[in-house]
C-alpha atoms as an extended CHARMM CRD file, in Angstrom:
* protein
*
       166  EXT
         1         1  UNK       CA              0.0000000000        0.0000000000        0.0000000000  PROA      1               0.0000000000
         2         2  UNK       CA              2.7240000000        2.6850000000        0.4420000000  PROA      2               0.0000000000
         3         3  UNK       CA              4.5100000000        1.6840000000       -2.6210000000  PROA      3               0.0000000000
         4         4  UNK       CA              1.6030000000        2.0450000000       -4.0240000000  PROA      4               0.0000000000
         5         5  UNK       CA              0.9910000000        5.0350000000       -2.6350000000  PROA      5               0.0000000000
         6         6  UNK       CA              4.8740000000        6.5560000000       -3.1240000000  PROA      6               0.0000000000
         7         7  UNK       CA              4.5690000000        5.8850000000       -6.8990000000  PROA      7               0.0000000000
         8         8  UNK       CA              7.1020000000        2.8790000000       -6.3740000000  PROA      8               0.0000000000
         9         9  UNK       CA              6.7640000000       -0.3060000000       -8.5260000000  PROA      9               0.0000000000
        10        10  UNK       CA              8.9440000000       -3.5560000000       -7.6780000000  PROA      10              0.0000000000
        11        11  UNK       CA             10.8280000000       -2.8470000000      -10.6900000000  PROA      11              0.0000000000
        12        12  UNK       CA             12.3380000000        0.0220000000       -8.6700000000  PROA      12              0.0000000000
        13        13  UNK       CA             13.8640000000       -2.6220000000       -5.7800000000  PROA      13              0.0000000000
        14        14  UNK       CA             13.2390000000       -0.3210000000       -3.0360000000  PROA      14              0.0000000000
        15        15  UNK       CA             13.3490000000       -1.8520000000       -0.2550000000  PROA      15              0.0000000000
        16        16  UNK       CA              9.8720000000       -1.8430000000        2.2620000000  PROA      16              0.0000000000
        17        17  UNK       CA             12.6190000000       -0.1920000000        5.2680000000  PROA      17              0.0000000000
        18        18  UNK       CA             13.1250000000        2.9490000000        3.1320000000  PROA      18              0.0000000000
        19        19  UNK       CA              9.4920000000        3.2330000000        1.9670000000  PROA      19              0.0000000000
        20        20  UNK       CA              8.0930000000        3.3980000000        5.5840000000  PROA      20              0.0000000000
        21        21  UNK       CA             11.4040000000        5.6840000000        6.4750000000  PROA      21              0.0000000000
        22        22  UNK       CA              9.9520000000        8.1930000000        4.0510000000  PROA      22              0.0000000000
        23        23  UNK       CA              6.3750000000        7.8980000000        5.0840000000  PROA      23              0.0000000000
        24        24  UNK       CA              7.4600000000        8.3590000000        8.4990000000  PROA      24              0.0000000000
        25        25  UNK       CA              5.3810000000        4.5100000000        9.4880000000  PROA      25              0.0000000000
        26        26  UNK       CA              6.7770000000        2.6310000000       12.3050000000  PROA      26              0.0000000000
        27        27  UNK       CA              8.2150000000       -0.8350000000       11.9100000000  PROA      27              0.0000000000
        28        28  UNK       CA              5.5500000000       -3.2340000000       11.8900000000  PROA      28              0.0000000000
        29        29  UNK       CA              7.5720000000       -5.1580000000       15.2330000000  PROA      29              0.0000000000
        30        30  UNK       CA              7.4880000000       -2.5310000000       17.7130000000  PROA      30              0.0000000000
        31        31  UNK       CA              3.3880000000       -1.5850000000       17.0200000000  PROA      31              0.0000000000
        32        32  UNK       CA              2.2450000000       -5.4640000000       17.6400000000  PROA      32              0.0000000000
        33        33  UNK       CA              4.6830000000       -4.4230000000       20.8450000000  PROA      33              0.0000000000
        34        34  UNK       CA              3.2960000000       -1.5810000000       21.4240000000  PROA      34              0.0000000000
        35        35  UNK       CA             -0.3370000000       -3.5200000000       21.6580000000  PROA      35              0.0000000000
        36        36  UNK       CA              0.7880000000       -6.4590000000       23.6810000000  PROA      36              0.0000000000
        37        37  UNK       CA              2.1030000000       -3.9660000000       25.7800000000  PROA      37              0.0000000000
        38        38  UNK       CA             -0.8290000000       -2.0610000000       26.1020000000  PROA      38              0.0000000000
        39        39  UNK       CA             -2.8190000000       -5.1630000000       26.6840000000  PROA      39              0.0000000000
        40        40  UNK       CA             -0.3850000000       -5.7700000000       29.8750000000  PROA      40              0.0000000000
        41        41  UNK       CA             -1.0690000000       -2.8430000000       31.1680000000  PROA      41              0.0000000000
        42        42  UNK       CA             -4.6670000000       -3.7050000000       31.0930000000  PROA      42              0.0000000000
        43        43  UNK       CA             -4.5730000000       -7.2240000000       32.6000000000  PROA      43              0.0000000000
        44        44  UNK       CA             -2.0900000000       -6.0650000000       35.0170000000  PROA      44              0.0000000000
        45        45  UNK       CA             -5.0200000000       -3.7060000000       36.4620000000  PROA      45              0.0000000000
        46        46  UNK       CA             -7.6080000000       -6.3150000000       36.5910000000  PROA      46              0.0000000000
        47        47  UNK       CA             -8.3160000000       -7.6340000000       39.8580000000  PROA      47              0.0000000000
        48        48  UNK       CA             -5.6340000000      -10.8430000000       41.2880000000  PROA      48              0.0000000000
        49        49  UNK       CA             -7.9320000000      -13.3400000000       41.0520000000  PROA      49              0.0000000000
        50        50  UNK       CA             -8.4880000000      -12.5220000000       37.7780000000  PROA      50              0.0000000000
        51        51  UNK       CA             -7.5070000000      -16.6510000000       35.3410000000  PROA      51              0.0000000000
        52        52  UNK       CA             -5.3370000000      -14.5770000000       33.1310000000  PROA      52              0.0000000000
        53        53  UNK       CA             -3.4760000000      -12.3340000000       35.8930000000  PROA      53              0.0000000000
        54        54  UNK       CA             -2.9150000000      -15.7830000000       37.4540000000  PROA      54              0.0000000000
        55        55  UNK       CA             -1.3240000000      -17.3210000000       34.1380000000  PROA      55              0.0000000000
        56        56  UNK       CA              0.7160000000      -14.7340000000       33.8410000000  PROA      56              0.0000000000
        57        57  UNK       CA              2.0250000000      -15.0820000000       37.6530000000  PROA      57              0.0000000000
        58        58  UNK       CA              3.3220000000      -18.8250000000       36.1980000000  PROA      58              0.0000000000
        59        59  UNK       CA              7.3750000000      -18.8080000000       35.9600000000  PROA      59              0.0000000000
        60        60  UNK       CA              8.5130000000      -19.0280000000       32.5690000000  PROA      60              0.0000000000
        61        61  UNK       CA             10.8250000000      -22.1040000000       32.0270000000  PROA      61              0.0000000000
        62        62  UNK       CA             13.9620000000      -21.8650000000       29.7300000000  PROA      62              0.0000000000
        63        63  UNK       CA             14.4400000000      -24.5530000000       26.8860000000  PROA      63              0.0000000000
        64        64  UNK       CA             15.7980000000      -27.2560000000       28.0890000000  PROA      64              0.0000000000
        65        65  UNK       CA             15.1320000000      -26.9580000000       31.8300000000  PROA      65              0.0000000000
        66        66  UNK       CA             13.9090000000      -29.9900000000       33.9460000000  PROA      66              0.0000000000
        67        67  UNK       CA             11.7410000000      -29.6360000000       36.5230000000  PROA      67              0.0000000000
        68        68  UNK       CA             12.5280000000      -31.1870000000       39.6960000000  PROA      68              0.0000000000
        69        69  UNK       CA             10.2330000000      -34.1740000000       41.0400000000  PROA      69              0.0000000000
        70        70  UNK       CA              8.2000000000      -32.8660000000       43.9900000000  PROA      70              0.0000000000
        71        71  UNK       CA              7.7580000000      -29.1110000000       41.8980000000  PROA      71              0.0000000000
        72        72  UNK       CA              4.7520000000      -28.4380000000       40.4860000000  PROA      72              0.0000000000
        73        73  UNK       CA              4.8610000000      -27.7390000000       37.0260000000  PROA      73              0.0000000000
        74        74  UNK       CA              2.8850000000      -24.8760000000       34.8050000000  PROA      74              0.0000000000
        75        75  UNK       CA              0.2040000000      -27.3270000000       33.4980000000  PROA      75              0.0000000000
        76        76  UNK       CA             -0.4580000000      -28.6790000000       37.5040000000  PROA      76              0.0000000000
        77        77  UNK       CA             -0.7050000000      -24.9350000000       37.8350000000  PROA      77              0.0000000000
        78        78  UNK       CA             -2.6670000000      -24.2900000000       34.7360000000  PROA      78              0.0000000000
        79        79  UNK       CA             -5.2980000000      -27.0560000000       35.5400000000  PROA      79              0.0000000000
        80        80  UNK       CA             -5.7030000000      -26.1090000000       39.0380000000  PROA      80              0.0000000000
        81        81  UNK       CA             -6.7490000000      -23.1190000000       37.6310000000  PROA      81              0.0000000000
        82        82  UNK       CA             -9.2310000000      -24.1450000000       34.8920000000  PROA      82              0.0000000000
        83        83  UNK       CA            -10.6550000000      -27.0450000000       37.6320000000  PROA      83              0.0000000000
        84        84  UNK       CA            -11.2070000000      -23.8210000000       40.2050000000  PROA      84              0.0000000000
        85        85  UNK       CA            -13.0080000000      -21.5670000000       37.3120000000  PROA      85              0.0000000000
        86        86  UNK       CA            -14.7150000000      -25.0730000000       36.1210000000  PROA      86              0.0000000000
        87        87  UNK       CA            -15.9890000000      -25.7130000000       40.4140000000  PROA      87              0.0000000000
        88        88  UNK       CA            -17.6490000000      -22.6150000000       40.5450000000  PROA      88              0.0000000000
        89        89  UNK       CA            -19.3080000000      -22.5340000000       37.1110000000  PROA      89              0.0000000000
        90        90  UNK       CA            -20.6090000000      -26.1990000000       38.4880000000  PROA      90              0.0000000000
        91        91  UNK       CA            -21.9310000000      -24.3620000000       41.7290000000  PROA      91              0.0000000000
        92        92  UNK       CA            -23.4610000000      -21.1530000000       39.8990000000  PROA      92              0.0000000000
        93        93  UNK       CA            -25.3660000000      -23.6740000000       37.5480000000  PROA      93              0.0000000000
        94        94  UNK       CA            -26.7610000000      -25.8760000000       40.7080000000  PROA      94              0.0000000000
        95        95  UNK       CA            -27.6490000000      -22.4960000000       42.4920000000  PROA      95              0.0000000000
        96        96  UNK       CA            -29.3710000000      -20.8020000000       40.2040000000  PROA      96              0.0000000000
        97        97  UNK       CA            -31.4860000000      -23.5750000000       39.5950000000  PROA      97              0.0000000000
        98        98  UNK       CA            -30.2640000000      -24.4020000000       35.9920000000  PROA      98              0.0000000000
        99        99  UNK       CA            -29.2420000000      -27.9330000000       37.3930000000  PROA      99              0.0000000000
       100       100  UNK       CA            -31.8370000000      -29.5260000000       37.0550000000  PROA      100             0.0000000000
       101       101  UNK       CA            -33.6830000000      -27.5600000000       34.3650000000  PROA      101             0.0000000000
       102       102  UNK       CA            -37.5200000000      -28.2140000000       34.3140000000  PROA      102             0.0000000000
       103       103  UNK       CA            -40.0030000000      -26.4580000000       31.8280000000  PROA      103             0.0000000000
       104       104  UNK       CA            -43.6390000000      -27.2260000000       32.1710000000  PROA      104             0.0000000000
       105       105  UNK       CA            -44.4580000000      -25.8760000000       28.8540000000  PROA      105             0.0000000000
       106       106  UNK       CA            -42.9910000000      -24.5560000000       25.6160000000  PROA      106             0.0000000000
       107       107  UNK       CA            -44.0070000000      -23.6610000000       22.3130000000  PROA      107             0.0000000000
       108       108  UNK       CA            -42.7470000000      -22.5960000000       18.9660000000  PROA      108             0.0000000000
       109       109  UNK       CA            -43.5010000000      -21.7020000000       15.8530000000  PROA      109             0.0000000000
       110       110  UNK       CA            -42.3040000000      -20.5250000000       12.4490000000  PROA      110             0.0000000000
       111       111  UNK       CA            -43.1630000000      -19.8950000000        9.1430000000  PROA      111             0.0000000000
       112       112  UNK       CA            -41.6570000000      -18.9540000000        6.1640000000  PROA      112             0.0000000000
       113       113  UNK       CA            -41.7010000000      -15.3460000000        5.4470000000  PROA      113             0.0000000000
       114       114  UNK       CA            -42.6630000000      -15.2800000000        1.8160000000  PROA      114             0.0000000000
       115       115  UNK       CA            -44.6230000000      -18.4860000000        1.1400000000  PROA      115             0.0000000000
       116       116  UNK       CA            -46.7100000000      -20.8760000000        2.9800000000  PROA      116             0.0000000000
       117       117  UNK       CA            -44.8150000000      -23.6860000000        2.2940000000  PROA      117             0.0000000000
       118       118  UNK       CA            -43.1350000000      -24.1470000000        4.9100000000  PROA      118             0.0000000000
       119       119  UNK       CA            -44.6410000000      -23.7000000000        8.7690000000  PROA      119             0.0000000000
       120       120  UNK       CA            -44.1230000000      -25.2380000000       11.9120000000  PROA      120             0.0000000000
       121       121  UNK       CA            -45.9500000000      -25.1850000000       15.4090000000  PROA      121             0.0000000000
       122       122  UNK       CA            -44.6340000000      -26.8050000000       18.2910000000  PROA      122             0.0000000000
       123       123  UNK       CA            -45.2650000000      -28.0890000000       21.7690000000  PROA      123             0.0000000000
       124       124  UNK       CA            -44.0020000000      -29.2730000000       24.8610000000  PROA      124             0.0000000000
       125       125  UNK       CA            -44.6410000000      -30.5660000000       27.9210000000  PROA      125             0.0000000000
       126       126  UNK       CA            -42.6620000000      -31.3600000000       31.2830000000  PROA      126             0.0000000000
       127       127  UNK       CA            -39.1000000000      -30.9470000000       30.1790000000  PROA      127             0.0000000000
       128       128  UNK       CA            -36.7070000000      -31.3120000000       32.1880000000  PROA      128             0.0000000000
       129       129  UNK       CA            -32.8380000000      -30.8650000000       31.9600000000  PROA      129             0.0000000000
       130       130  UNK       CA            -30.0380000000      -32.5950000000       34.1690000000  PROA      130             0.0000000000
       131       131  UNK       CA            -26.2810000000      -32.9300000000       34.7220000000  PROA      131             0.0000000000
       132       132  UNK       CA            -25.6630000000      -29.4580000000       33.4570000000  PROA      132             0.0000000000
       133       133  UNK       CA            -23.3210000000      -29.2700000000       36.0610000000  PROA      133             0.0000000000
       134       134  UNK       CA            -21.2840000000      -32.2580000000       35.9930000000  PROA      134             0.0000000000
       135       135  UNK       CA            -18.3550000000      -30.9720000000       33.7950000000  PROA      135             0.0000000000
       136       136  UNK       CA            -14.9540000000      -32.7680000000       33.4500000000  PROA      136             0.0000000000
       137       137  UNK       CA            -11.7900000000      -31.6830000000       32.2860000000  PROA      137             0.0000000000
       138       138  UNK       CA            -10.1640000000      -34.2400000000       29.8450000000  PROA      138             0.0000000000
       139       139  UNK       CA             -7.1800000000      -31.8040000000       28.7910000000  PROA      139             0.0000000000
       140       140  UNK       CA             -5.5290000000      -28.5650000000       29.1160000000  PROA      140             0.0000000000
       141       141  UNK       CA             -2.6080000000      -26.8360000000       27.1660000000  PROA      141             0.0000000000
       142       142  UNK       CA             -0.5350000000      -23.6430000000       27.0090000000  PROA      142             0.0000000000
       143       143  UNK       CA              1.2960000000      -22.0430000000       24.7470000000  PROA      143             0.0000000000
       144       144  UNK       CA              3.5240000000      -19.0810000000       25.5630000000  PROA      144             0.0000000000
       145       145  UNK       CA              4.5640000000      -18.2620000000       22.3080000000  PROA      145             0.0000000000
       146       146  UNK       CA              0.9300000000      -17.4770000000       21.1670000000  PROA      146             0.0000000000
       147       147  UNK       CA             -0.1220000000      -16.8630000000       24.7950000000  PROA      147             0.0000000000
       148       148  UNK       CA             -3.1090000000      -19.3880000000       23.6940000000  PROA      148             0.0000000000
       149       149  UNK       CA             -5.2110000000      -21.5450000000       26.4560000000  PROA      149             0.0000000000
       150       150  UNK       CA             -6.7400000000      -24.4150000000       25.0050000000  PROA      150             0.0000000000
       151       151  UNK       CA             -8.7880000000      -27.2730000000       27.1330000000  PROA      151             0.0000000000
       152       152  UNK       CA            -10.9640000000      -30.0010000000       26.1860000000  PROA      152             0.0000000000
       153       153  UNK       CA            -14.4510000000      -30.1400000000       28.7990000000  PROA      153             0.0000000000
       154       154  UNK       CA            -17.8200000000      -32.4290000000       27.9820000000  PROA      154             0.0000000000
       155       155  UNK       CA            -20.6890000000      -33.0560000000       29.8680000000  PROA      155             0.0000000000
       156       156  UNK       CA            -20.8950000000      -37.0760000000       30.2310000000  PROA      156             0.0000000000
       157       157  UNK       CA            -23.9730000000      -37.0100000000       32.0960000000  PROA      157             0.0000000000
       158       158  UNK       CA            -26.0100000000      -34.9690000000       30.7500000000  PROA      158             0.0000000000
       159       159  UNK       CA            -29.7250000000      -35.9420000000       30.3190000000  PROA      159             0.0000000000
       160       160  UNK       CA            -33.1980000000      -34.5740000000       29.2120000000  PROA      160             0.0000000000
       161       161  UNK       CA            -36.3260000000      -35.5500000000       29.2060000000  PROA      161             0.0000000000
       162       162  UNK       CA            -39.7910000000      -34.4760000000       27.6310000000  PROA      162             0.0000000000
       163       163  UNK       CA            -43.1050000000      -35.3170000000       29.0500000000  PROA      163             0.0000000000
       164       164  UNK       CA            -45.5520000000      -34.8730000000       25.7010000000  PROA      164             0.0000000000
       165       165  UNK       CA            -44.6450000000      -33.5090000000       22.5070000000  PROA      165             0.0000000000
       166       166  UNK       CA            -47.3030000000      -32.4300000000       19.8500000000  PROA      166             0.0000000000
């Protein structure tokens, strides 16, 4: 775009450091810097029991360091995080009565907006919804390099149930 917009072609071989020189545009490096910086600044204001805040308390390891036996290491840490954050999700669903779930009766319909060729109307009666809250934790990972969480949850016993359907 700015060798576009300095009149430059490729057939020039100018090269991109001297373009953004002369339009005055910082390297490309120190702005994604700049914005993890920034976004530092902003977890480091959050609250401390904040799940990020506390991943970023973990000690970084060097490449090839072993970890002692006995030490925990950054996924024990990691896990007993996502297992606390996974507890009281459990708790919030059991307390606010979404565990178990009961409906006495629902209905829905809909109906194609242009045509009558398609429609549906439907009922329900007694449903009920359980095991909301019974969620495991199969795996967890961390990158640092990408600062990505990933973790793998299901719900094995999950369960519903509907009284009469028309």
């Amino acid at each position: 775009m700015l060798k576009w917009s300095g009149g430059v072609t490729r057939l020039d071989k100018v090269r991109n450091e001297y373009i953004r020189g002369s339009f005055r545009v910082a390297p490309i490096v120190e702005k994604v810097r700049e914005s993890r910086l920034r976004w530092y600044g902003h977890i480091q204001r959050r609250e401390n029991n904040y799940v990020v805040k506390k991943v970023l308390k973990i000690p970084n390891s060097t490449r090839g360091e072993v970890i002692p036996e006995g030490k925990d290491d950054d996924d024990g840490l990691l896990e007993g995080i996502v297992k606390d954050v996974i507890d009281r999700i459990s708790v919030f669903l059991v307390e606010a009565g979404y565990d178990p779930y009961r409906v006495d009766a629902l209905g829905f319909q809909y109906k194609l907006p242009v045509t009558d060729l398609f429609a549906v109307n439907a009922r329900a009666q007694n449903i009920a919804l359980a095991g909301a809250s019974n969620i495991v934790l199969h795996d967890i990972r961390y990158n640092p390099i990408t600062f990505r969480l990933t973790f793998d949850v299901s719900l094995p016993r999950l369960s519903a149930a509907v009284g009469n359907c028309l």
